[in-house]
N, C-alpha and C positions, 0 to 999 in steps of 0.2 A: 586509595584516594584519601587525602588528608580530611579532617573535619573543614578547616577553611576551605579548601576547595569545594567541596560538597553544600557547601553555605554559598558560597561563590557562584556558584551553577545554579542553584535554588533560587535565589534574586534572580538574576540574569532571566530562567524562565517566568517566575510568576511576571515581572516584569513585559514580558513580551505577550503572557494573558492578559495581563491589565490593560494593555493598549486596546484592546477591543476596546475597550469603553472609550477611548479617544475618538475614535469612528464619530463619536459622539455626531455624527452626523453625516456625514460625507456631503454634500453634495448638494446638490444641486445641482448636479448634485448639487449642493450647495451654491445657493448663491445670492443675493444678494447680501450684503455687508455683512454674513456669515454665514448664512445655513437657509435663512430664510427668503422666501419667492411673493416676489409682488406679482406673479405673475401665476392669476388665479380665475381666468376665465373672464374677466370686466371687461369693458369697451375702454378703461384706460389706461390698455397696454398703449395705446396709440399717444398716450400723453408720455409714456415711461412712466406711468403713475403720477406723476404732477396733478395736485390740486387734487389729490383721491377722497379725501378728508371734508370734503368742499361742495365737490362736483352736484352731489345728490338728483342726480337726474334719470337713473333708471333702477330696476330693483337690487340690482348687487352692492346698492348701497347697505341694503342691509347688513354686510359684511364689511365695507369698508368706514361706514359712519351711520350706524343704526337710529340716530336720530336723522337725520335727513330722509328718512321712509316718511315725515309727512307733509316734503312738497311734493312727493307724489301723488297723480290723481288718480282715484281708485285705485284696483287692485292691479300688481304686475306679475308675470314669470318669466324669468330670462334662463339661457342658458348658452353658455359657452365653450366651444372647442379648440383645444390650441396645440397640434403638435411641437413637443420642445426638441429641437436637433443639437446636442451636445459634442463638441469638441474639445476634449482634452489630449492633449500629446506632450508626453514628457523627453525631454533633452537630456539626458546623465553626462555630467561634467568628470573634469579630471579627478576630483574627490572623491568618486561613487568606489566601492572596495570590492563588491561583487560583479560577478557577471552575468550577462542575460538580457543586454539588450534596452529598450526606453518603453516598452510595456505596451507599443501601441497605442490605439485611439482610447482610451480608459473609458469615454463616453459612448454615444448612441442616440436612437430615436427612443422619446419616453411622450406616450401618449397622456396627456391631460385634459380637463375639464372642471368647470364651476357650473352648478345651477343654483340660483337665487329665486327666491318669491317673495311679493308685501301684499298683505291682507288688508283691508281699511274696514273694522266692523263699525268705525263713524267718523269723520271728519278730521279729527284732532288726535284719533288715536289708530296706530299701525301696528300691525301685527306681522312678523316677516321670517323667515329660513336661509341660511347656506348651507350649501354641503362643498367644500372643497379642499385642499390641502394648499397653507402657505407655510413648510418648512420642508426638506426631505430633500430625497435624491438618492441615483447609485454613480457607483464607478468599479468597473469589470479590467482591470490591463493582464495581460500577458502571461499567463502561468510562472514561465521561466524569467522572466521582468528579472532587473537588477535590484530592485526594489521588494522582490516578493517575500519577504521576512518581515514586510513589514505590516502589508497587502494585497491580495492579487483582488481580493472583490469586496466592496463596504460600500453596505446600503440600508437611509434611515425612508421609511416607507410613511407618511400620516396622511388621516383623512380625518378631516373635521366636519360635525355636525353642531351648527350653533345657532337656536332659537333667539329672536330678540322681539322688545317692542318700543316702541317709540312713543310719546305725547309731547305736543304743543302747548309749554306751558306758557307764552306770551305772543304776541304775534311775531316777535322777532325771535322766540328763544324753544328750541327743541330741545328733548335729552332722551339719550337711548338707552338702552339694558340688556344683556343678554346671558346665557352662559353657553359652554361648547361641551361637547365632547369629542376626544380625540384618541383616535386606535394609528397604532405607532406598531412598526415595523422594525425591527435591527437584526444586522445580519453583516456577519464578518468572516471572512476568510484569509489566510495562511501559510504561506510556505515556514515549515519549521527546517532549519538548521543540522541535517547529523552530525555536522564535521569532528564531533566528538565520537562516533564511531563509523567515521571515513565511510559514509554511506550515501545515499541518494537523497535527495529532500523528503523530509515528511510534510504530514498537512495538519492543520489546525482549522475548526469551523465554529462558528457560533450564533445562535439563531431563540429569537424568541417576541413573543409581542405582549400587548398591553393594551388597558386604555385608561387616558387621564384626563382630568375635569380640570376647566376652568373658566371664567366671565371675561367680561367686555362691555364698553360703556360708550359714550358718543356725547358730544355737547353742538349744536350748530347753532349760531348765531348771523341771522339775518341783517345785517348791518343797515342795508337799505336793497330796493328792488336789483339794483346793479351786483351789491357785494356780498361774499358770504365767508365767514370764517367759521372751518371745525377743527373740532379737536376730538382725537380717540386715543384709547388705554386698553391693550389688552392686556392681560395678567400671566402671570408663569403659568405650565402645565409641568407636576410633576411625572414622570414613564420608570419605572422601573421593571426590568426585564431578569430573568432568569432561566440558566440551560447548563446542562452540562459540557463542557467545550470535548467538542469530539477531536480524537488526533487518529491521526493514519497512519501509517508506514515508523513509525518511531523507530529508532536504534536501541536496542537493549539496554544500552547504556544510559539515556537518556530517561528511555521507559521508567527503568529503574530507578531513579531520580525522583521524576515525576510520581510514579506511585508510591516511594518511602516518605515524600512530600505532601501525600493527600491530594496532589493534583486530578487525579485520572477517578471517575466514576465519582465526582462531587460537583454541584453544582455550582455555578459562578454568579454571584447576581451586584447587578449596574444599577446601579439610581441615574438617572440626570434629569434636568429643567431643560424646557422650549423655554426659552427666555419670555419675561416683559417686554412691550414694545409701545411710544407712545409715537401720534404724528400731527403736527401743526400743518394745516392746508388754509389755504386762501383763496378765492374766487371774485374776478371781477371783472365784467360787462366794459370795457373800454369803446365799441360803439353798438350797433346796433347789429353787425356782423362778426366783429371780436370777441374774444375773452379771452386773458390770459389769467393765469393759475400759476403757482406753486409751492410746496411740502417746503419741510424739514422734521425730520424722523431722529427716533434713538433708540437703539435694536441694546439689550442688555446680554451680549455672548459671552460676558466675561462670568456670569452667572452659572451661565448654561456648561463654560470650561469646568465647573466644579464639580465632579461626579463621586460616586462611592462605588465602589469594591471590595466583595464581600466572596471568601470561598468557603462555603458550606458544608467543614468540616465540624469534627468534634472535639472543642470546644471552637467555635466560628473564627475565620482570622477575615481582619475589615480593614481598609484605609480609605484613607480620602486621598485622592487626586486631583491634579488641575494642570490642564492641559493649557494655560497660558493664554487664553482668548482673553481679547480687549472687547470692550462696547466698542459698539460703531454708532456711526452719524449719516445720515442721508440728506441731499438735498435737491430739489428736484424744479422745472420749469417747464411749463408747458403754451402753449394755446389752440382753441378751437377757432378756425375761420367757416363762416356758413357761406354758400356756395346757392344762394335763392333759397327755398322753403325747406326741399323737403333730405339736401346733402348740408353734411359737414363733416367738414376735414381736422387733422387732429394732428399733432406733433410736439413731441417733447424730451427734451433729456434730463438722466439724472445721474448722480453721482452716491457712491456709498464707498467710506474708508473700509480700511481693513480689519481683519479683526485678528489676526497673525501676523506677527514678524519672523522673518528667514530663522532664527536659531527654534524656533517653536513652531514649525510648522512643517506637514511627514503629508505623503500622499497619499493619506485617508480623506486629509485637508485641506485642500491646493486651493485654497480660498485667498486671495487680496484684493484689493481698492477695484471698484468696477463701474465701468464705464456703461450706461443705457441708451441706447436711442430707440427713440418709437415714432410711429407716423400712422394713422389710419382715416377710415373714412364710414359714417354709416347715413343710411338711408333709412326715409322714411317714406316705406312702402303703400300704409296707406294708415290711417288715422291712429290705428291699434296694431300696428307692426312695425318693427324697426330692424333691419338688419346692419351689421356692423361688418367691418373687417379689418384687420389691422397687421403689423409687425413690427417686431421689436431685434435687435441686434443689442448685444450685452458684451464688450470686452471683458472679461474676470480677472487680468493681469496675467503677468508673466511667473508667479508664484515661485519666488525663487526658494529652494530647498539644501540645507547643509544642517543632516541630522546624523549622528551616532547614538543609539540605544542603548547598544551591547554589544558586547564583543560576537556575538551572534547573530547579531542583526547587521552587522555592519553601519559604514557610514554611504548615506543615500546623498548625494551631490548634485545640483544640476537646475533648472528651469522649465519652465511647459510653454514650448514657442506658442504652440497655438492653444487656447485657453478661451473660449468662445462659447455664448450660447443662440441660438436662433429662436426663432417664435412664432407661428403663423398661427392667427385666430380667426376665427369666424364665430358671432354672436346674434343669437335672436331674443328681443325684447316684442311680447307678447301683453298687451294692455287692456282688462276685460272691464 
């Protein structure tokens, strides 16, 4: 085997290592306008999140606009349950160069939840908690998939804890503060390639967690009793993970590659950013039974595309990556109609671009433009209890995919007819 060829082969694999870090998320798996989920246990899934920014009317403001915890009166604790039903199914077109089929349903049932709290130690000043996850997701296809060199399973896992607190510095002017903590999950699997020694697939795995810090801030302005305009900023979270990438079944030939390369019994380590995220919301009282609301957000993915890779040889070999993500934009409309005292009903849609175009985008990442509807309704049960319920349908697009990696990964071709998420919550708001 010549030197070029042995150099030849040595890209081509690191190459198919680095992609782990592309996973850089999966999922929702991924989803709205990249990676991230408005869909975190609040009562407005039922808006599609419209007007989130704004709304400040039960404790999970405290995550969505940490200033608006002081038109609350006294103290709250909510909590929210939402099973998410995932539909992803992939189409392999006449491009695709391997065989094995469209990977099946990639999705599933992934059970979720948000609980929020706001404290009021006096009048003008709140004190308040979340615990929940708004980025993550998996996707599981098909062992033998025509795709599996590229993925068969990639999943980013986060769960955020984020203390805040609020004061009322005017009567029309709030401002909120908080910071988070966040434990992140990643996890990627593999079909490796022997066709260089006319064998069976091997496997490739990679697995490791972390946790990373970051703040969040909130501004609400009371326009007048009818109006209210917020505004929030959350900040990047850096995760950086590291593992040894385990392989399975290697071919000798291969093996040997891979260990004269440093690959095998060294660690692999992935930097990336949870992106910044900022959202303009609106609120306003049109009569005495109405209100309509709506956002416009800007998710920063193209940040979050930038990763490092690092193989934890001697002396260390490092690149930078970027996996081509654009920023997205969201923009969303809602309204509440009240229903007598103690019902109100809720419905909204929103929109978020994409944050991938077809040449840049592999089925780790079947993320584009998506579509939101919501509708719910809650009750108020009796003075200090509110129960809610709601659903949400989310179109994600049809993800169209025309990628070649390497001559070992082949070229993956095709679309995800069905690209779907579901959402059914049930929320309780507790008022002491």
């Amino acid at each position: 085997m010549t030197a070029q060829r042995t150099a030849t082969i040595w890209r081509r694999t690191m190459l198919a290592v680095a992609t782990i870090g592309q996973l850089g998320v999966a999922v929702s798996s991924a989803w709205a306008g990249g990676l991230g989920l408005y869909e975190i246990g609040s009562p407005d899934l039922g808006t599609a999140s419209a007007g989130r920014a704004a709304l400040a009317e039960d404790a999970s403001t405290a995550f969505t606009n940490p200033a608006g915890m002081t038109r609350l009166q006294g103290s709250q604790i909510q909590v929210g349950l939402m099973p998410l039903i995932v539909t992803t199914e992939f189409d392999e077109g006449t491009g695709t160069t391997n065989s094995g089929g469209n990977g099946g349903n990639a999705g599933g049932f992934i059970p979720a939840a948000g609980l929020y709290g706001v404290y009021e130690p006096m009048p003008d000043l709140k004190i308040g908690a979340a615990i929940n996850s708004y980025v993550g997701g998996s996707l599981n296809y098909d062992d033998n998939w025509a795709g599996r060199y590229y993925t068969t399973e990639t999943e980013l896992l986060t769960f955020n804890f984020n203390p805040v607190a609020a004061y009322r510095v005017l009567p029309w002017l709030s401002l909120g503060v908080g910071f988070s903590v966040q434990y992140a999950k990643l996890k990627q699997e593999a079909a490796v390639n022997n066709v260089l020694d006319s064998l069976p697939d091997g496997s490739l795995k990679y697995q490791d967690h972390n946790f990373g810090f970051g703040g969040n801030c909130g501004i609400l302005f009371e326009i007048d009793p009818q109006t209210r305009l917020g505004f929030t900023y959350r900040s990047p979270v850096d995760q950086s993970f590291s593992d040894v990438p385990s392989f399975g079944q290697l071919g000798p030939g291969l093996h040997r590659i891979l260990q004269t390369a440093g690959v095998l019994n060294h660690s692999l380590s992935l930097g990336m950013t949870i992106p910044q995220e900022t959202m303009l919301s609106v609120y306003r009282d049109v009569t005495d039974d109405m209100a309509l609301m709506a956002n416009f957000g800007w998710q920063n993915w193209s940040q979050f595309g930038q990763y490092s890779v690092q193989l934890n040889t001697a002396p260390p070999r490092a690149a930078a990556a970027n996996a081509n993500l654009d920023d997205t934009f969201q923009g969303a409309i809602g309204m509440h109609y009240r229903l007598g005292e103690p019902t109100m009903l809720q419905l909204g849609f929103a929109y978020d671009s994409s944050a991938l175009t077809e040449p840049h985008r592999g089925p780790s990442l079947p993320i584009d433009q998506q579509l939101r509807f919501g509708g719910g309704v809650t009750y108020n049960v009796t003075d200090t209890y509110t129960l809610g319920f709601a659903y949400e349908y989310a179109s994600l697009g049809s993800a169209p995919i025309n990628t070649t990696r390497s001559a070992l990964s082949g070229t993956l071709q095709g679309d995800y007819s069905t690209n779907s998420l579901n959402v059914i919550q049930f929320t309780v708001n507790h008022r002491f």
